[in-house]
C-alpha positions in Angstrom: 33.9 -36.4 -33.7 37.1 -35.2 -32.0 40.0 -38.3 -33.0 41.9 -38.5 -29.8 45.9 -39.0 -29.4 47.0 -41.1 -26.3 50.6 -40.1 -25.1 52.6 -41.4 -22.2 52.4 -39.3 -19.2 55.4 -36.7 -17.9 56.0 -35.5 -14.3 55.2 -32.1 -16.2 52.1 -33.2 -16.8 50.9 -34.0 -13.0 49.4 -30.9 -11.8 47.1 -31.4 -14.6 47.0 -35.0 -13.4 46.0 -33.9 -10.0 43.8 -31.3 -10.9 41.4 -33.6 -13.0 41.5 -35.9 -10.1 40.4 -32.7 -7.5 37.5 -31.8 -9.8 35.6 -35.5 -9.3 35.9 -35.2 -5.5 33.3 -32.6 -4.7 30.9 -35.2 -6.6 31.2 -38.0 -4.3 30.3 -40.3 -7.2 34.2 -41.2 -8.3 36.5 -41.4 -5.2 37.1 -41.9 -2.0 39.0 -38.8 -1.2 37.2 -36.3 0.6 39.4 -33.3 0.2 41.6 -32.2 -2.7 45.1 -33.6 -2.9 48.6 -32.2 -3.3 50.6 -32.7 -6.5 53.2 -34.0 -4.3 50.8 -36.5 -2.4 50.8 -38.0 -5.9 54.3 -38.2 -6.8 54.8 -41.9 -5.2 51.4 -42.8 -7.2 53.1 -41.5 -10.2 56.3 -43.3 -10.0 54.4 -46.5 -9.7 53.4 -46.6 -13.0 56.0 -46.8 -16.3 55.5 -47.1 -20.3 56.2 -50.6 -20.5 54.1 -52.1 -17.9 51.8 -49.7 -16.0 51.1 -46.7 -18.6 49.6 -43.9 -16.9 48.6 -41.9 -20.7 47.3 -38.0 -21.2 44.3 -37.9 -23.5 44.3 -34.7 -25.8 42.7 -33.6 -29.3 44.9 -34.7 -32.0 42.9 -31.5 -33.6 44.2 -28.5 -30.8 45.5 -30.4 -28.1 43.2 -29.7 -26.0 43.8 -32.5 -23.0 40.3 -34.8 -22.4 41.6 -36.3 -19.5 44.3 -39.3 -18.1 43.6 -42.9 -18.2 46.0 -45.5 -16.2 46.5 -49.2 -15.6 48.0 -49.8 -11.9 48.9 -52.7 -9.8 46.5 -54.9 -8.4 47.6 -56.2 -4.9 51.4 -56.4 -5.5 52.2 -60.2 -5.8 53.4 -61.7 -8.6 50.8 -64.2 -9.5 48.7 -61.3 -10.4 51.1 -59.1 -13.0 48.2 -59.5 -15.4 45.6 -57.9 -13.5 45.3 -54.2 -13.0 43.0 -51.3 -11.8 41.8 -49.8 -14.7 41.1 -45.8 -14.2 39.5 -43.2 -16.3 39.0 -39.3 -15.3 38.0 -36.5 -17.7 38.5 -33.1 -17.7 35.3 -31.3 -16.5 34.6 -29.3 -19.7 35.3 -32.7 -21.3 32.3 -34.7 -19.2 29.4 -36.1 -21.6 30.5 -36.3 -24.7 31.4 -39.9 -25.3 34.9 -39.8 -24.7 34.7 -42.3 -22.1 33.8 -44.8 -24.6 37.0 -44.0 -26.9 39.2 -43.8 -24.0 37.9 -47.4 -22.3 37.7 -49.0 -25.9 41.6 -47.7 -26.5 42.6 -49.5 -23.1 41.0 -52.7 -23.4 42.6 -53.0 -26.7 46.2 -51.8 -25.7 46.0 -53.8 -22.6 47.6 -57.2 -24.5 50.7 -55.2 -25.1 51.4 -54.8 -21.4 50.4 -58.4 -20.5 47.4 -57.7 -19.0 44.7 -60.2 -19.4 42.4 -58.8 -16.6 40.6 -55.3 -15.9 39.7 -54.5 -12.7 37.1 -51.1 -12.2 36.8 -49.8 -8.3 33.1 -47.8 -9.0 30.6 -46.7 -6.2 27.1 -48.3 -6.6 25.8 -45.0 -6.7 28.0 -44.1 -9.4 25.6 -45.5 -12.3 27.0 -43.4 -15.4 30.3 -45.3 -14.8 28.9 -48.7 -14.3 26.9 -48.2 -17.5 29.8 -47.4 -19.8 31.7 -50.3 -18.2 29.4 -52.5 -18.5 28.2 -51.4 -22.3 32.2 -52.7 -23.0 31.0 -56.0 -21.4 32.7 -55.8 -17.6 30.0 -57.2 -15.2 30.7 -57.5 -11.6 32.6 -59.6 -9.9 32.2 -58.4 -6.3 30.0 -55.9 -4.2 31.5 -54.9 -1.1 28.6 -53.2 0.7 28.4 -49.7 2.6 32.6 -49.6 3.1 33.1 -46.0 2.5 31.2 -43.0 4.0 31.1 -39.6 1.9 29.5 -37.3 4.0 28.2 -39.1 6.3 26.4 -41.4 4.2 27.6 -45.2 4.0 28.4 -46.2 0.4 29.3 -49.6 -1.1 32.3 -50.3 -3.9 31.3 -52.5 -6.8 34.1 -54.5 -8.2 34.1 -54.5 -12.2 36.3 -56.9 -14.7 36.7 -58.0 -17.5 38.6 -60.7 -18.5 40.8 -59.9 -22.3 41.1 -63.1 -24.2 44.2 -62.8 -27.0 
């Protein structure tokens, strides 16, 4: 098994960023963008997050470098009350899909998130999206809210489960 190294992101590292992100939308399983986005569309997304509350972290090899894919914790909602609750995301390079990296990556988040004061994850997966609900909830998230046929990929209406998991210190 590959060991993985976590390291905080760097606006050098975006278009890599971005182009992880573009390789899930053709899917229609992982977001709700419908065409590819621009490494600037991102910058403002980017500057959102920071090392000491809102890591947004590179996954590589520790073995070659070779980069697994991005993980981040942002904002949920923008008030105060909830500084402990964040979106939780997790994108994998394509050549990096299906080989149980998911599980390291989510498993290194849940157990880092203490050290930023977060006490609550929050996933955003389509219903149709059942490989991501699986891992999730094999890590114990279950779902806190359904909100039914909101998006439409294609045509087709598709609903947004709601994932958490609440981190007890």
């Amino acid at each position: 098994m590959n060991t993985l190294r976590y390291r905080d992101s760097t606006i050098e590292d975006l278009p890599t960023i971005v182009a992880i992100y573009n390789s899930t939308i053709a899917s229609r399983l992982v977001t709700a963008d419908v065409d590819p986005v621009s490494v600037e569309s991102k910058l403002p997304w980017f500057h959102d997050h920071s090392t000491d509350k809102r890591p947004l972290w590179i996954i590589e090899k520790e073995s070659d470098g070779t980069i697994v894919g991005w993980a981040s914790f942002q904002s949920f909602y923008g008030r105060p009350a909830y500084d402990g609750t964040v979106e939780i995301s997790i994108y994998l390079h394509e050549a990096q899909r299906g080989q149980k990296f998911g599980n390291a990556i989510l498993q290194y988040c849940i157990d880092r998130a203490p050290d930023f004061g977060i006490d609550v994850l929050l996933a955003y997966i389509f219903a149709h999206n059942t490989p991501s609900i699986g891992l999730f909830e094999k890590f114990h998230f279950s779902e806190w809210a359904n909100l039914p046929d909101i998006a439409v990929l294609d045509g087709q209406r598709r609903s947004l489960k709601i994932l958490g998991l609440r981190i007890l210190n």
